[in-house]
N, C-alpha and C positions, 0 to 999 in steps of 0.2 A: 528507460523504465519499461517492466515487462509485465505490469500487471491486467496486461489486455484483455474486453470481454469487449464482442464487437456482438453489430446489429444487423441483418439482415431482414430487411423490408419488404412483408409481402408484396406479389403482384395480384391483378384481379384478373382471375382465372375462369370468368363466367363465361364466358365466349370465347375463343380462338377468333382474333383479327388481324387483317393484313399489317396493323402496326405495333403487333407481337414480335418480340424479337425472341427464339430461343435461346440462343446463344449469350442473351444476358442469363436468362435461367440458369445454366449451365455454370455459368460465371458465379453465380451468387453458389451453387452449388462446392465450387471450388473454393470460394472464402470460406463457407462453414464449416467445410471441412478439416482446411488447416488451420481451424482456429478450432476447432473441439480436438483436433488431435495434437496442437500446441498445449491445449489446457490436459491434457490427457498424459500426454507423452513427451513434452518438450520437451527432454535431452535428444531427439529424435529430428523435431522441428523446430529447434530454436530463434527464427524468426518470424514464426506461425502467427505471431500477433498481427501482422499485415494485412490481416484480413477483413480488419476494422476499415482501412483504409480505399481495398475495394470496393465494400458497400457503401463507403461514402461517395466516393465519386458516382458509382453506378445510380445511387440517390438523388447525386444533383442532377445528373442526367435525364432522369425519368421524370423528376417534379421540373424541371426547367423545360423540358421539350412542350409537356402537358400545359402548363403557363403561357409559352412562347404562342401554341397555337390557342388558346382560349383564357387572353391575359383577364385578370379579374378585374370588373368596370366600376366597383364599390364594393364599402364594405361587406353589403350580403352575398356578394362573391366570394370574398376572403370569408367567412363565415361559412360558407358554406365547401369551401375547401377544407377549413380545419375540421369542419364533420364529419367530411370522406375520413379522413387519417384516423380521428377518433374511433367510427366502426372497424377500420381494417384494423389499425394496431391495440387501441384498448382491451376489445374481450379477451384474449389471451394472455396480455399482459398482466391486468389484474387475475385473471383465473390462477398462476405463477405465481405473483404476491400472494394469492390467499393463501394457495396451497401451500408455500413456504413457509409465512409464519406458524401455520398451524404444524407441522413437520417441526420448527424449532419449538415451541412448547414442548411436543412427544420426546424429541429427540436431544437436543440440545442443553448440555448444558448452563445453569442460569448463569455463570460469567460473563456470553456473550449477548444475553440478553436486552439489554437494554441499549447498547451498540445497536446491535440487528435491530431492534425496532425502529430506531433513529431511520435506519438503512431505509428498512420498510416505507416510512413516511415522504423521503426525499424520493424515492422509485414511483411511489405513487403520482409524487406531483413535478413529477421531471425535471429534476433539483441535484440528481445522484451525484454528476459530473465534479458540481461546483463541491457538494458536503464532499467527497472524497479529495477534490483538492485543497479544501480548507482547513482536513483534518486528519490526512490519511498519508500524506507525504513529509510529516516530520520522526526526524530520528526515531520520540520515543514514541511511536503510534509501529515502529516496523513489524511489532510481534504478536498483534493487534489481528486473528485470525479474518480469512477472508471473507465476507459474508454470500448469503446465498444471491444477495439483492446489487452483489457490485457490479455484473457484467450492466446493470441496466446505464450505469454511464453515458455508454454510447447510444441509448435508447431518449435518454435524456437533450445529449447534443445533437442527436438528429430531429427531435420535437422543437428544440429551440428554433433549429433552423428553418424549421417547415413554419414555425408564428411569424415568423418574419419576413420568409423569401418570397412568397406571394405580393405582399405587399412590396417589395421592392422591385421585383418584377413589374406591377401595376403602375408602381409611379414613372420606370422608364417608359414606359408604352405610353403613358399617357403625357407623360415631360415631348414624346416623339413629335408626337399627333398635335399636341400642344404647338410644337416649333415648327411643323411641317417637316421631319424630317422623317428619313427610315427607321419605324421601329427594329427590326434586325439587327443595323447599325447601332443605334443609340443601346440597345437591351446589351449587345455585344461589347459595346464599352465599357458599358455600368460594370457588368463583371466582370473586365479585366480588371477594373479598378478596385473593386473587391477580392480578387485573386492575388493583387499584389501586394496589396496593406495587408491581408491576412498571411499570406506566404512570410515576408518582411516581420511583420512583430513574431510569427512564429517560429522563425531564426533567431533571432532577438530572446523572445521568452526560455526556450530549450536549452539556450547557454547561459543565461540568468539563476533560472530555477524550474530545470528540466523537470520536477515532478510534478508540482502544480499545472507545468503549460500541456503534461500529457493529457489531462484531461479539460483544459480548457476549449468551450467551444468556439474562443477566437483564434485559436493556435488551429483549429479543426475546418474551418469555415474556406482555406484558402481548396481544400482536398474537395467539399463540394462543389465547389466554383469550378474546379477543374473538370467535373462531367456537364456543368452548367454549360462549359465554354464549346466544349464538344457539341453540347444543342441549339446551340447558338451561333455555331458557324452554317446553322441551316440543312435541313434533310439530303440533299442533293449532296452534302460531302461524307453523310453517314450513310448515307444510302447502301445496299448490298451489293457489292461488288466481286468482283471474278477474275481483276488481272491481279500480274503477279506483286506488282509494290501493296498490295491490302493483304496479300498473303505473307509476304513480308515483315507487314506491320503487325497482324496479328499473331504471326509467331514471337514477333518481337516482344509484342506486350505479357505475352503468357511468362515467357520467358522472364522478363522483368518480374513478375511476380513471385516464379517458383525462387527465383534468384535472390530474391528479400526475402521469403519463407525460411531458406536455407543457412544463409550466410548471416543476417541479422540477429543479433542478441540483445536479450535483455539487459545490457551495462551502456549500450548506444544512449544517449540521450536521444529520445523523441517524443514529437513528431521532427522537429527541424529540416534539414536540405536533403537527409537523408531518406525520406517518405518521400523525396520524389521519385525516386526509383519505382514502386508497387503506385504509385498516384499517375506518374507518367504510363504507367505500364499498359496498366486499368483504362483511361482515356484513352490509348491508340489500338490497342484491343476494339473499343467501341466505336472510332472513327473510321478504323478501316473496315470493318464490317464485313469481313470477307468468306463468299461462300465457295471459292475455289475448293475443289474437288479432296486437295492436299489440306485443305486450313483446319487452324484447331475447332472450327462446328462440327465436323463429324462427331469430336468427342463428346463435343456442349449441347448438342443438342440430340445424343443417345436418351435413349427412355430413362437408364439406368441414372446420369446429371439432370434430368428433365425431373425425377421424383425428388432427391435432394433439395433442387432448386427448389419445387413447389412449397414443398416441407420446411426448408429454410429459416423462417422465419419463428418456428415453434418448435425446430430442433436446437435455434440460439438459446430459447425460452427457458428452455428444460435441463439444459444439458452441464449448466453450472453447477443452478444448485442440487442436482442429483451428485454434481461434483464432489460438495461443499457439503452436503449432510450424511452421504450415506456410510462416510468412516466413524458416525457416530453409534453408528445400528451394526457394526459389525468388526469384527477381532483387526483382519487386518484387511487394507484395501490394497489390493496389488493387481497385476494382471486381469485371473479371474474374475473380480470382483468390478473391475473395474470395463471389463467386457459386458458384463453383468447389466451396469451401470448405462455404457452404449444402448444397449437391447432394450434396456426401460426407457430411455430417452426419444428413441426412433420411435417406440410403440406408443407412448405419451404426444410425440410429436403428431402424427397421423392421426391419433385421435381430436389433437387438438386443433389441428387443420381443418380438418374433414366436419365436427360438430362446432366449432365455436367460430373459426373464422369465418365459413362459409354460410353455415345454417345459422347461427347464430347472427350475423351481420344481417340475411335477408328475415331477420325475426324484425331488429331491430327497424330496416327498413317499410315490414309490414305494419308492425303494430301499431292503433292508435293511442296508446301509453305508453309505449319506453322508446321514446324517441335519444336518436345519437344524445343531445341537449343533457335529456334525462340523464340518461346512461351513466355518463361522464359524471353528471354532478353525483347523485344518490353514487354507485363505484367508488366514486373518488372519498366520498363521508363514509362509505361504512367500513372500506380499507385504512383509512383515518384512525376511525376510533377502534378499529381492530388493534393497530398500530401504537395508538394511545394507550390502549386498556396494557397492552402487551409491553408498553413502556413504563408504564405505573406499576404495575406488579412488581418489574422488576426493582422498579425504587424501593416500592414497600420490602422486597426480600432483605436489599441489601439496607437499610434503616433496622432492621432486624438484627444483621449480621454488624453491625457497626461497632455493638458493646464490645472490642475489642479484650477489656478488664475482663468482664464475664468470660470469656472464650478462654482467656488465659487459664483464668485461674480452673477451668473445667479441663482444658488440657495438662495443667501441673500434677489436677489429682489424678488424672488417668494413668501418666506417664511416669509417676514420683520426680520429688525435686531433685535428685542425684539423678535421671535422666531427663530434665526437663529441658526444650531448646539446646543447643549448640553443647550442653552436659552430655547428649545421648552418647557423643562418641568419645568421649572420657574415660576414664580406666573406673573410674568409680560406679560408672553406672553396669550393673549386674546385666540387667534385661534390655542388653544396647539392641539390636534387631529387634525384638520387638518393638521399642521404642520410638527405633528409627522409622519403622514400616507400619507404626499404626496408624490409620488417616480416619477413624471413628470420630475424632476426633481432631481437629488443627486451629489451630487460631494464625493470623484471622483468620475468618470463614473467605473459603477461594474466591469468592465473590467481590468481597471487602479486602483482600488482599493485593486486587489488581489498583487500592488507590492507597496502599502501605507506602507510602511514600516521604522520604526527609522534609524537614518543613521547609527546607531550601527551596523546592519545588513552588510549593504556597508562595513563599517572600518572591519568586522569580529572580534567581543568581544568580542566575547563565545568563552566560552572553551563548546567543544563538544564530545557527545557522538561518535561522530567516531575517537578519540583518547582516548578514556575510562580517558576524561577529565586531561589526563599529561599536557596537552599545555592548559596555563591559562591567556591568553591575559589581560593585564591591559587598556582601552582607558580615557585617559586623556581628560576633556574637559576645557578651561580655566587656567588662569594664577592668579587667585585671592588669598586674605588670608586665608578666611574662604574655609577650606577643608572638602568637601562632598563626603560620600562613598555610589554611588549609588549597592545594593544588595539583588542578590535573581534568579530564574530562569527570564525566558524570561517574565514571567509577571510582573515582574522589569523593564526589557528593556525596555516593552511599554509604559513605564510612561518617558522618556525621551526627546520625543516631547513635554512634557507640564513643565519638570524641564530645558530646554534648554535656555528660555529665563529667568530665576531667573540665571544663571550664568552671565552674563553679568549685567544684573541690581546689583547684588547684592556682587558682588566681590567674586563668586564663583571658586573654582577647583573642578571639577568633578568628580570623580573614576568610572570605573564602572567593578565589581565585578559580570560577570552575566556567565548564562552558559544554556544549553539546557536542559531540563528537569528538573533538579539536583535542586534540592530544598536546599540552605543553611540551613542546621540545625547540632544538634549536634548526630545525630544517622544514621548509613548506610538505606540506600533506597534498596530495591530489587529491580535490574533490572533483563534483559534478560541473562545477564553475569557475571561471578563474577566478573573480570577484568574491568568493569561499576561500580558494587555496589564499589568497595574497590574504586573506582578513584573518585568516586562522595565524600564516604566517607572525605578520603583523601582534596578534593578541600573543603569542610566544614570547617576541619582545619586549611588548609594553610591560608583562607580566614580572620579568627577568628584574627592571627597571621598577618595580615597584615595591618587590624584593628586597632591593638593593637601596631605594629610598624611606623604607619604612622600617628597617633594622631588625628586622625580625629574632627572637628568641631560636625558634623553631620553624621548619617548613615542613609539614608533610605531604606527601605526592602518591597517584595513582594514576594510570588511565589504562584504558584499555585499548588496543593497536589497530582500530578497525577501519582506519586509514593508510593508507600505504605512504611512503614516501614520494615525493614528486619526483619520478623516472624512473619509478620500479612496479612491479609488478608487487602485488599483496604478498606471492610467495616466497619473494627476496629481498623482502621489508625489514629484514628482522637486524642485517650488518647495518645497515644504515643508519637505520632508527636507533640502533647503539651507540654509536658515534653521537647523533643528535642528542641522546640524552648525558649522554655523557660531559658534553661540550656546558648544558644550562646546568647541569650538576654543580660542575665545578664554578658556576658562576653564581649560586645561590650558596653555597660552600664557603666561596671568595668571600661574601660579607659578612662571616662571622659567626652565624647560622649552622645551628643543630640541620641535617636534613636526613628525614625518613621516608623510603619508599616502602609504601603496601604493592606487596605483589597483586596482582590481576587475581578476583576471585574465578573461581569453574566457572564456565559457559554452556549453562543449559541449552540455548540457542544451539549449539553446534548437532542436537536431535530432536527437541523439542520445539513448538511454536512457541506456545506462551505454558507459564509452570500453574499459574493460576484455572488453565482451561483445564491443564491434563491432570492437578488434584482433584477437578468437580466431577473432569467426565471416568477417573479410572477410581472409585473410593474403595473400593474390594481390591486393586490390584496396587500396588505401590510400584512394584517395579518397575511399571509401563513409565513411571516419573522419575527415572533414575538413569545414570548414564558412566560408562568406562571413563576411568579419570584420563588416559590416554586422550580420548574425543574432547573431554570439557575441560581439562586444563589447559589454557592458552599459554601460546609464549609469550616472554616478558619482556622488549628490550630495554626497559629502563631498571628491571632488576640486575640483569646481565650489563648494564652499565654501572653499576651499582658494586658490582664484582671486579667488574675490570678496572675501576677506580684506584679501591685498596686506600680508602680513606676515610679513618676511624671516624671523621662527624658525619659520614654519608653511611647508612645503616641501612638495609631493608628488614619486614616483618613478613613472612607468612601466615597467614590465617586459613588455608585452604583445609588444613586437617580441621579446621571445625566443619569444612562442609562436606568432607570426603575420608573416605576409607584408602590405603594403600594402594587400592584398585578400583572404587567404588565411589560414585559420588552424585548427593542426592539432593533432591528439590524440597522437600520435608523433613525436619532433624528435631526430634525429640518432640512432636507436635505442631511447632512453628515451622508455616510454611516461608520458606528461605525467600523468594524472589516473588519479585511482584509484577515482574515480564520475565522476557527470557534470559535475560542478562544480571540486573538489579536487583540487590539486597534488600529484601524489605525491610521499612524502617523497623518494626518489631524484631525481626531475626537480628539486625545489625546492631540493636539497642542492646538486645542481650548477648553481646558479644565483649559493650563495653569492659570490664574486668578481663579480659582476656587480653586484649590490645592493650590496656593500662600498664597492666604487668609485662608485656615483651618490647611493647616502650621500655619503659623506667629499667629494663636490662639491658636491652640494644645501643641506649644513648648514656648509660652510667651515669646521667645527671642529677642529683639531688632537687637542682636549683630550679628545673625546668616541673618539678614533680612533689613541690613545698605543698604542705597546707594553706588553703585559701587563711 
C-alpha cells in the first residue's frame, strides 16, 4: 500500500555538540525529500514512500541512545520526557492543523467536510494511524479523497512510541540494577525481543490485511527497535570511523535506500520483510558511521542536506496539505503549479522552523504561564472544538441537504419531466445538454449524495473482505412465488434500487448474493491475501450451490472486474475471467433458471476521485465531471461470456446509454447526480432507472410468467 506520509523529527539545534552527528541531518534530509517528491511526482519515485521508514529507525536511534545514557529513575523522569517532545513537536504541529482546517472551510468543498474534521481530531490527539486503519483501508472508503491531516499517521505512531519507550527502557535499567546485571546487556536484550515480535506479527499482519498493518503502530514498532539496537550495541561501535569496511557499509546503506525508493511500488504489500531492505539500510548507515574521505558525509553533511535536514521536520508539515488543497484554489495543478506549491512549502517551512520551533519552544520554556503542560492541554481543547464546531456544521449542512423529496421535485421543475433523470438523454427530451449540464440544481445535494446508497448497505448483505468472505449474509426481499437471485459484487447491489419496485408488482422474492469486491465466477481472484483469494474463491462455490438448492425462477448478475484472475496480470484478465464466467453461467443455466447479466456501468473512477467532490467543487462547470466513454466504459468479461454462450435463457442488459452519449458519459443526468463514489450508482439515479430495466427485462427474457401481476 502506497499511501505514505512519513515524519521527520526535529533535532535541537541550540548548540553544536561533540554528539551531534551531521550526517544523520543529512540523512533526514534525504527521507524528506523522496517522500515530497514521491507525493509530488511518484511515477518518477515509485518507492519514495520509504522514507517513513528512515525516520523511523533514525527515531529509535536518537531517543534510545538519549535514554541508554540518562535512563529515566521515575515517573517525573518520563514526564518530563514526554514535555521535551511536546515543545519540539506540538507548536508546529498544531500551527498545520489550524491552518488546514481553516483552508478547508475557504477552500473545500462541504463533501469532504465532516471526513476532514474527523481527520482533524484524530491528528490532534495522535490517534490518525489507528482512524485511517479502521476506516480508510476498506473497498468502499477507496474514492474517499485524501485529506490534508493523513500524512500525520506517522506523526501519531512515532508519539505512541515515544509514551511508551521511555518507560521500557527504565524498567530494563532498573530490572538490571535490580539483578546485578549489565544494564547494556539486559536493555540490549529487551529490544531484540521487541524487534522480533514486532518484525514477526509484521510479516504475519501484511499478508493477512496488508492495509490496516500499513499503518499499524505494532507492524511499525520492530523499524524503531532497529535504530534502538544500533544504540544499544554502545558508542564505541557507532562511533566515527575512517577504515574502509564503515565506508563500505555506509555506501551500502545509502544504497539500500535509493534501491527501495526506486524499485518499490505501491501494489507491494507493506511494511512486511520487504522494509527490511530501507530499515537495514538506515541502521548500517548509522553504525558504520563513516567519515572516510570517499564516504557518503561529504554529501550529508554539505550546507546545502544540512538546511533540508534542519527544516525537515516543517517541510513534512506543510507539504501535504499544500498538496491536498491547493487544486481546489486553482484550474489545473500540474508542473507549474505544483513547483509553485514546492516554493510555498520551503518558505512556510523556514518560517516555521525559525519562529515556532525555536522561538516559540524558548517562549514556552521562559514563560511563567504557558508551561509545555499548558500548552498541550488548552492546544489540544481549542484544536478540539475547532474540529468539533467544524464537524457540526457539517452535520447541520448535510440534515439540510437530506430532504432528498424536496431536491427532487426542485430539479423535476427545473429540468421538465420529459428531461428529468436518466429521461435527459432520451429522444424526448428537447433541451438534452442543457439538461444534462445543468448542476443549479441536482438532487441529492453532492453532500447527501455521497450516503445515496441501496438499503442493502444499511441491512449489511455483503459478505466482506474484512472476514476473508466466511460470513455470507443472505437478505431476503419479499414474500412472492417467483424467486429471484439477485448476484455478483457491489455492482450488483446497485442495481437494487431500480429491481425494488418489480418485487412487489410482480410477486417477487428476492435473494441477494452480493459481496465486496469478489466478483462471482468460477476461478480464484488474486487479492492482497491468500486468506481473501481462497474466501472469495470459496463464496463463488457456495453461491453456485445455493442457486442450484434454492430453485430459482431467475438470477440476475453484475460485477465489476477489479480483480484480476489468480495468475494474470489486471491487463490479461479479461480471456480468463470469460472462461470463468462462462463455466458458473452454464451452471446457474443447468438448474432451470432464467439468467440476466447487467453489463458493468461507466467508471468514473478511471478520471475522476469521487463524483460527489467534483459536482460541489466544479458547479459552474459540468464538464470537469464528465468523461470519454472510451476511458469509462469498462470491459465486461461476463458479458462477453454471455455472447460466447449463445444461449437463449442466458441474456445480457445494457444500461449504459442511460448514463452516456455515443461518445460522452456523465456523472450528473438530467439533475440526479448518477454515483455516490466513483464507481456506484446512487440509489436515487438507479431508483429511477427502474422502468427502463423492467422493460429490456420482460424483452430480453420473453417471459410472461417471470413479469405476472402481483
Amino acid at each position: 500500500m502506497s499511501s505514505n506520509q512519513d515524519l521527520p523529527i526535529p533535532v535541537n539545534r541550540d548548540s553544536r555538540t561533540k554528539a551531534f552527528r551531521a550526517d544523520i541531518q543529512g540523512l533526514r534530509a534525504i527521507a524528506v525529500g523522496i517522500v515530497v517528491l514521491y507525493h509530488f511526482w511518484g511515477h518518477y519515485l515509485p518507492g519514495g514512500f520509504v522514507g517513513v521508514d528512515v525516520f523511523f529507525v533514525i527515531s529509535g536511534f536518537l531517543i534510545t541512545s538519549h535514554l541508554i545514557s540518562k535512563p529515566p529513575k521515575n515517573l517525573a523522569d518520563v514526564a518530563h520526557f514526554w514535555m521535551r517532545r511536546v515543545k519540539r513537536l506540538i507548536p508546529a504541529s498544531f500551527l498545520v492543523i489550524f491552518a488546514s482546517v481553516l483552508a478547508i472551510w475557504m477552500f473545500a468543498p462541504t463533501t469532504v467536510w465532516q471526513d476532514w474534521g474527523l481527520q482533524a481530531v484524530a491528528a490532534t490527539f495522535y490517534f490518525q494511524n489507528w482512524f485511517l486503519a479502521l476506516t480508510k483501508v476498506d473497498y468502499l472508503a477507496e474514492s474517499d479523497a485524501p485529506s490534508p491531516f493523513q500524512h500525520f499517521w506517522s506523526l501519531s505512531a512515532e508519539e505512541q512510541f515515544y509514551f511508551v519507550w521511555p518507560v521500557l527502557i527504565g524498567l530494563l535499567i532498573f530490572a538490571a540494577v535490580k539483578f546485578g546485571l549489565k544494564p547494556a546487556t539486559v536493555a540490549l536484550a529487551g529490544i531484540s525481543a521487541v524487534f522480533v515480535l514486532s518484525f514477526g506479527y509484521s510479516i504475519y499482519a501484511t499478508a493477512v490485511e496488508p492495509g490496516s498493518a500499513y499503518f499499524s503502530t505494532f507492524t511499525r514498532v520492530w523499524e524503531f527497535a532497529a535504530g534502538a539496537l544500533v544504540a544499544a550495541l554502545g558508542p564505541r561501535l557507532h562511533a566515527a570511523k575512517r577504515d574502509l569496511v564503515s565506508l563500505i557499509g555506509a555506501w551500502g546503506g545509502l544504497l539500500a535506500i535509493a534501491f527501495s525508493a526506486l524499485a518499490f511500488t505501491g501494489d507491494m504489500p507493506f511494511p512486511g520483510y520487504i522494509a527490511v531492505i530501507p530499515v537495514f539500510g538506515t541502521a548500517l548507515l548509522l553504525l558504520s558511521h563513516s567519515t572516510h574521505r570517499y564516504s557518503p558525509n561529504v554529501l550529508l553533511n554539505s550546507k546545502l542536506f544540512q538546511f533540508f535536514g534542519d527544516n525537515s521536520y516543517a517541510i513534512y508539515l506543510w507539504h501535504w496539505p499544500l498538496l491536498v488543497l491547493m487544486p481546489f484554489t486553482v484550474d489545473d495543478f500540474k508542473w507549474p503549479q505544483k513547483i509553485l506549491a514546492l516554493v510555498l512549502t520551503l518558505s512556510l517551512a523556514v518560517l516555521t522552523q525559525k519562529l515556532v520551533e525555536v522561538r516559540f519552544r524558548k517562549f514556552i520554556d521562559s514563560s511563567v504561564v504557558l508551561s509545555a503542560p499548558r500548552f498541550l492541554v488548552s492546544g489540544s481543547l481549542i484544536l478540539a472544538l475547532l474540529s468539533g464546531a467544524f464537524y457540526m456544521n457539517t452535520a447541520r449542512v448535510m440534515n439540510d441537504a437530506r430532504d432528498v423529496d424536496k431536491a427532487l421535485a426542485q430539479v423535476e421543475k427545473s429540468v421538465g419531466p420529459e428531461c428529468f433523470g436518466a429521461a435527459a438523454l432520451a429522444e424526448d427530451c428537447d433541451q438534452q445538454q442543457e439538461a444534462i449540464g445543468n448542476y443549479d440544481v441536482v438532487a441529492p445535494a453532492p453532500i447527501a449524495a455521497k450516503t445515496d446508497k441501496p438499503i442493502v448497505y444499511k441491512d449489511d448483505c455483503f459478505a466482506s473482505q474484512s472476514t476473508d468472505f466466511k460470513e455470507r449474509p443472505v437478505c431476503s426481499y419479499g414474500d412472492g412465488d417467483i424467486k429471484v437471485a439477485l448476484v455478483g459484487n457491489s455492482h450488483a447491489a446497485q442495481w437494487f434500487p431500480a429491481l425494488e419496485p418489480l418485487v412487489e408488482e410482480h410477486d417477487w422474492t428476492l435473494d441477494t448474493y452480493v459481496a465486496n469486491r469478489c466478483a462471482i465466477m468460477a476461478e480464484p481472484q488474486k487479492f492482497d491475501s491468500e486468506s481473501k483469494t481462497a474466501g472469495c474463491a470459496e463464496l463463488g462455490t457456495w453461491v453456485s450451490e445455493q442457486i442450484e438448492k434454492e430453485d430459482y425462477d431467475l438470477v440476475i448478475s453484475s460485477n465489476r472486474q477489479s480483480v484480476p484472475v489468480s495468475g494474470y496480470s489486471m491487463k490479461d484478465t479479461e480471456e480468463p475471467a470469460q472462461k470463468a464466467y462462462e463455466e458458473i453461467l452454464e451452471k446457474w443455466s443447468d438448474t432451470g433458471a432464467d439468467v440476466a447479466v447487467i453489463r458493468d456501468t461507466s467508471w468514473p473512477g478511471e478520471t475522476l476521485d469521487n463524483v460527489p467532490d467534483c459536482v460541489a467543487s466544479n458547479p459552474n462547470d459540468p464538464d470537469e465531471c464528465t468523461g470519454d466513454a472510451d476511458d469509462w466504459i469498462p470491459m465486461d468479461p461476463q458479458v462477453d461470456a454471455v455472447k460466447a454462450l449463445e444461449d437463449p435463457s442466458v441474456v445480457q442488459i445494457d444500461m449504459n446509454d442511460q448514463l452516456c452519449e455515443e461518445d460522452r458519459c456523465y456523472s450528473v443526468v438530467g439533475g440526479i447526480v448518477a454515483y455516490w463514489d466513483h464507481s456506484h450508482l446512487s440509489e436515487t439515479f438507479a431508483g429511477s432507472l427502474s422502468p427502463t430495466l423492467e422493460s429490456r427485462l420482460k424483452k430480453a427474457l420473453d417471459s410472461e410468467e417471470l413479469f405476472r401481476a402481483a
